[in-house]
C-alpha positions in Angstrom: -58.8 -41.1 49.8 -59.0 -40.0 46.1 -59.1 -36.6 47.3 -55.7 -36.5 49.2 -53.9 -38.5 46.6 -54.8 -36.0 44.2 -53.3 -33.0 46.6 -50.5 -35.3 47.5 -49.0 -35.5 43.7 -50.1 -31.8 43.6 -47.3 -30.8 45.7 -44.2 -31.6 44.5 -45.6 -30.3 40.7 -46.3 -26.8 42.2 -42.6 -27.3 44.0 -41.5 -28.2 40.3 -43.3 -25.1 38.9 -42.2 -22.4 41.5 -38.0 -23.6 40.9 -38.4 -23.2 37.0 -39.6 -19.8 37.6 -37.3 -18.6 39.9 -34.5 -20.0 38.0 -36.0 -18.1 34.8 -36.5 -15.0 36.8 -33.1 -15.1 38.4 -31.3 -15.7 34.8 -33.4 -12.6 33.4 -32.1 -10.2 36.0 -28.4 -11.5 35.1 -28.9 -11.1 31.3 -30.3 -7.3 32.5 -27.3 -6.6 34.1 -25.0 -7.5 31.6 -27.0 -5.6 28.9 -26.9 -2.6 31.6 -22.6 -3.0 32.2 -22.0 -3.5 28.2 -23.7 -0.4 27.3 -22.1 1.5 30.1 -18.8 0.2 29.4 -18.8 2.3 25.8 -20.2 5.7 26.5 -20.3 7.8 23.3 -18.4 11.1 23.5 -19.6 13.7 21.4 -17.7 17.2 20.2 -19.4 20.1 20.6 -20.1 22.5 17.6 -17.1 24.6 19.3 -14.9 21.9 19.4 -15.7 20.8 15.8 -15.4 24.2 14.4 -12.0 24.5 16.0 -10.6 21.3 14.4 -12.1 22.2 11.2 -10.4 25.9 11.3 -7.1 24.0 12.7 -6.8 21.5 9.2 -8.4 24.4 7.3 -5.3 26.2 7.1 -3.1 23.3 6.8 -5.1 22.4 3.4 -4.8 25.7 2.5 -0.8 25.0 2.7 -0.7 21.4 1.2 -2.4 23.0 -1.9 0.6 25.4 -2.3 3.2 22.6 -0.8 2.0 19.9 -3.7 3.4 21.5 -6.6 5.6 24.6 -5.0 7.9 22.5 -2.1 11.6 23.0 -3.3 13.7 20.3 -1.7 16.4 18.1 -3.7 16.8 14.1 -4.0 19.4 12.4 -5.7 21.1 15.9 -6.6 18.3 17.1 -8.2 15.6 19.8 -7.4 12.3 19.0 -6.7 9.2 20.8 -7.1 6.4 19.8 -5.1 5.0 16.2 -4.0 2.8 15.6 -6.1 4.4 13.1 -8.1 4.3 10.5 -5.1 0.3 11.2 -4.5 -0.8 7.8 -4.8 1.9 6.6 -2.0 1.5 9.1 0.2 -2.8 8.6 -0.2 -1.9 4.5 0.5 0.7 5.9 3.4 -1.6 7.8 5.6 -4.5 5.4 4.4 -6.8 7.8 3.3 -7.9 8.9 -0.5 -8.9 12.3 0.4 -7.9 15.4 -2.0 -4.5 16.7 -1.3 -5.8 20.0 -0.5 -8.4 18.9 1.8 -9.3 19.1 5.5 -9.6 15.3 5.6 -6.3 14.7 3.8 -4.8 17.3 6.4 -6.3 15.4 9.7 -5.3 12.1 8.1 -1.5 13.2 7.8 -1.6 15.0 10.9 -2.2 11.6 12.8 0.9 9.8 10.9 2.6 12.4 11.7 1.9 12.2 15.6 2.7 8.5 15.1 6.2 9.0 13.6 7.2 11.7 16.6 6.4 14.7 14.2 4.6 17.8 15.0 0.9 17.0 14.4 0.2 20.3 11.8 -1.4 18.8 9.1 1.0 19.9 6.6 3.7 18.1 4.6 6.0 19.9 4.6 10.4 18.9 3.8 10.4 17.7 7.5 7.3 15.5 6.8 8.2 14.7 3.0 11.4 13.7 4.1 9.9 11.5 7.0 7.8 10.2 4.4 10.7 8.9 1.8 12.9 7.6 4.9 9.8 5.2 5.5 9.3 4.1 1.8 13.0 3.7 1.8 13.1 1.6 5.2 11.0 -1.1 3.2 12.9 -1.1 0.2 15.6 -5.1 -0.4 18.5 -2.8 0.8 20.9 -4.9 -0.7 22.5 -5.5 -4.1 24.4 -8.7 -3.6 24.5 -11.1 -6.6 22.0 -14.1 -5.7 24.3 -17.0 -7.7 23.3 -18.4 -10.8 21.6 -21.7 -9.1 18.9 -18.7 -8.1 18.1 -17.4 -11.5 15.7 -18.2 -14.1 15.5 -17.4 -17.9 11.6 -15.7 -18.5 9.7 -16.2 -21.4 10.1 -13.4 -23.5 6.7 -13.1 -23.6 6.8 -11.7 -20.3 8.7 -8.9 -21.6 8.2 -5.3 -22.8 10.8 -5.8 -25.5 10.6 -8.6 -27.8 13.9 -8.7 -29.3 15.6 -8.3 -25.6 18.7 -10.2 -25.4 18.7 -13.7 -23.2 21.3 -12.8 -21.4 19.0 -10.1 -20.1 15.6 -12.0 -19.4 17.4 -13.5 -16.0 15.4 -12.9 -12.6 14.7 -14.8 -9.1 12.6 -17.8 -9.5 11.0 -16.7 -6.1 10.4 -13.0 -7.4 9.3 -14.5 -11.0 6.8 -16.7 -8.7 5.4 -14.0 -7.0 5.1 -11.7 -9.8 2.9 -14.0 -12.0 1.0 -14.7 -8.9 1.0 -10.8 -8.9 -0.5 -10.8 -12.9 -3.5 -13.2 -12.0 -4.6 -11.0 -9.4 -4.5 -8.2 -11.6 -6.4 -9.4 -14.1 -9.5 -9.8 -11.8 -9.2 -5.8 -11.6 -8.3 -4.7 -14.3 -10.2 -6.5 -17.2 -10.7 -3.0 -18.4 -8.2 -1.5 -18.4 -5.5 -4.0 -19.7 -5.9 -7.4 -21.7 -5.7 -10.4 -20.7 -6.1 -13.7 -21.3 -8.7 -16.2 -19.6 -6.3 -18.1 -17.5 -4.7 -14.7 -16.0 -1.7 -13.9 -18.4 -1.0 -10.5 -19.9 -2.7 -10.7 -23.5 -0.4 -10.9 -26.9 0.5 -7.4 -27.4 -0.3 -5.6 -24.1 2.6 -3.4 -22.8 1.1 -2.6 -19.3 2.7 -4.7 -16.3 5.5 -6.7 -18.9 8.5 -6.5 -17.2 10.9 -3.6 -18.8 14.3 -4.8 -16.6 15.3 -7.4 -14.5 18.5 -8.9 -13.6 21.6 -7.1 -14.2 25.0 -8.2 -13.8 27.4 -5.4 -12.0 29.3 -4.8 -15.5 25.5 -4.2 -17.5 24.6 -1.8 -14.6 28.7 -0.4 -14.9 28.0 -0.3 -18.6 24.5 2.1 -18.1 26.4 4.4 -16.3 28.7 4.9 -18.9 26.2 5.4 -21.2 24.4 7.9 -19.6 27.0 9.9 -17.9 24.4 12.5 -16.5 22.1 10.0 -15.1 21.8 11.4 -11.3 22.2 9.3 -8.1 18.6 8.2 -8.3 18.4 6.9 -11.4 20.9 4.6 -12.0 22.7 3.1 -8.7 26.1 2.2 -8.5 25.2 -0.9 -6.2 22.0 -1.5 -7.7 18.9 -4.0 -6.4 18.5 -5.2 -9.9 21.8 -6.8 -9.3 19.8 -9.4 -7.2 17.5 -10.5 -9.7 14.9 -9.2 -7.2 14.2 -5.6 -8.7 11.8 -5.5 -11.6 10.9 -2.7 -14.0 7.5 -2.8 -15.3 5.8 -0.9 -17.8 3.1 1.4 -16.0 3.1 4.0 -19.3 4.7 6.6 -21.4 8.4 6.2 -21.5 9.1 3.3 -19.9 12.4 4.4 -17.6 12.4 8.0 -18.0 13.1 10.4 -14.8 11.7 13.3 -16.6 8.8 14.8 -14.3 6.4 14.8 -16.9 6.7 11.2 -17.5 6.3 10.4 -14.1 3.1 13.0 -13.6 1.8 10.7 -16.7 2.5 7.5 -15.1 1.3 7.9 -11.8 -2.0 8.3 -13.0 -2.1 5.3 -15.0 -4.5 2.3 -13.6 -1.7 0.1 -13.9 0.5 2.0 -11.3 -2.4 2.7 -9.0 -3.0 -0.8 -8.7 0.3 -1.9 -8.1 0.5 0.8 -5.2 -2.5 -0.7 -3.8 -2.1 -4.3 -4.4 1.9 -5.0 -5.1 2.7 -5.2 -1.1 0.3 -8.4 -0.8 2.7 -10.2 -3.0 5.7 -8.9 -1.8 6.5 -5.9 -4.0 7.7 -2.4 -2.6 7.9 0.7 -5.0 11.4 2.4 -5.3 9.0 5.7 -4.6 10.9 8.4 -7.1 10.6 5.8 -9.7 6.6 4.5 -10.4 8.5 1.2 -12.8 10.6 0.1 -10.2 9.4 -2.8 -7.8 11.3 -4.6 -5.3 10.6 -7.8 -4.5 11.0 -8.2 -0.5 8.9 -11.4 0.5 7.1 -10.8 3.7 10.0 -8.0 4.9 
């Protein structure tokens, strides 16, 4: 009796055994399969030495070009000729997303893609066609208005926010939402760039720092009538007739040498300045576009 009670329980613990296997077995084949179907769903395709060599001949050339292009492309803005592109380096670099050397076979690929992307022919070289394709963009994101906001929308700034101490207060007006944005805009940058420009602990531009105080903001239609007249040979480009500024949502900051000068020179210095790097890098997150032939002028667009 002993004997058969003990084979009697014994059976339905084998049973027990034998499903917990199979069910492990089974669920290790299925795992197997799926390992087999994800790697085969992402096969890895590799270029040939011939095909690489081809490419690398192809944007070869095209850097060869863009080295010429970058400081010898004639072409006129704002009734003005224009040598080159190389003034607008940094936002063509943050454009086509890629920091390569102008002249270089990775800089050439990179702008060959945008320009596949914008209907251009893919060569690799910016040329006017692709320049121009280029400053039609930059411009598409631009306020594109110049309406006067209402005084219920403008704010008087601290003069401490400004490049010029002894600016009139008639002049210190600008949006409350652009003012907002661009202290939010200030913080930010003084977690980058500690060393390059003062600041202050809690985020404000330090007493005495010129970098990133704001230069310009509002202007009435008469003050912007009243430039003109002043400069009389100011082009196009420089000072608008219907101007953004007169919506309180155009700011001129300081980003080095003289602060509002068109002169090439100037703006060769000031693109190179950490200030205006960072803006081009950084500005957009807070709602900030660059007026592209002028590095001082941001635009305050929101999420545009």
């Amino acid at each position: 009796m002993k004997k058969q009670f003990v084979v009697f329980h014994a059976v339905p613990v084998a049973l027990f055994i034998g499903i917990v296997l199979s069910f492990v077995f089974a669920k290790g084949i299925v795992n197997a399969q799926s390992i087999t179907k994800t790697v085969k769903s992402a096969p890895v395709i590799v270029k040939t030495s011939s095909e690489k060599s081809a490419t690398n001949a192809r944007f070869l050339n095209a850097a060869t070009e863009n080295t010429k292009l970058r400081s010898g492309l004639a072409w006129d803005f704002g009734g003005r000729v224009q040598n080159g592109w190389e003034i607008y380096e940094p936002l063509i670099a943050d454009t086509l997303g890629s920091n390569a050397n102008a002249g270089s076979i990775e800089f050439a690929a990179a702008l060959s893609k945008w320009q596949a992307s914008r209907g251009l022919t893919a060569t690799g070289i910016l040329d006017e066609d692709s320049l121009w394709a280029m400053t039609r963009y930059w411009q598409s994101l631009r306020l594109g208005r110049s309406d006067f906001p209402g005084d219920e929308k403008l704010l008087s700034a601290p003069i401490a926010d400004f490049y010029d101490s002894t600016r009139d207060v008639e002049l210190l007006k600008l949006e409350r939402e652009t003012y907002a944005a661009y202290k939010r805009m200030i913080a930010a940058a003084s977690k980058d760039l500690g060393r390059e420009i003062r600041f202050t602990r809690n985020g404000e531009l330090a007493a005495g720092e010129k970098y990133l105080r704001i230069v310009s903001a509002y202007r009435s239609p008469e003050y912007q009538a009243e430039l003109r007249r002043k400069q009389p040979g100011a082009s196009r480009a420089a000072l608008a007739v219907h101007s953004p500024h007169n919506t309180g949502q155009a700011l001129d900051l300081y980003v080095g040498g003289e602060p509002v000068s068109t002169k090439d020179l100037n703006r060769l210095m000031q693109i190179k300045t950490p200030a205006y790097r960072w803006l081009v890098k950084n500005a957009r997150k807070y709602g900030f576009v660059n007026y592209f032939y002028e590095p001082w002028h941001w635009e305050y667009v929101g999420n545009k």
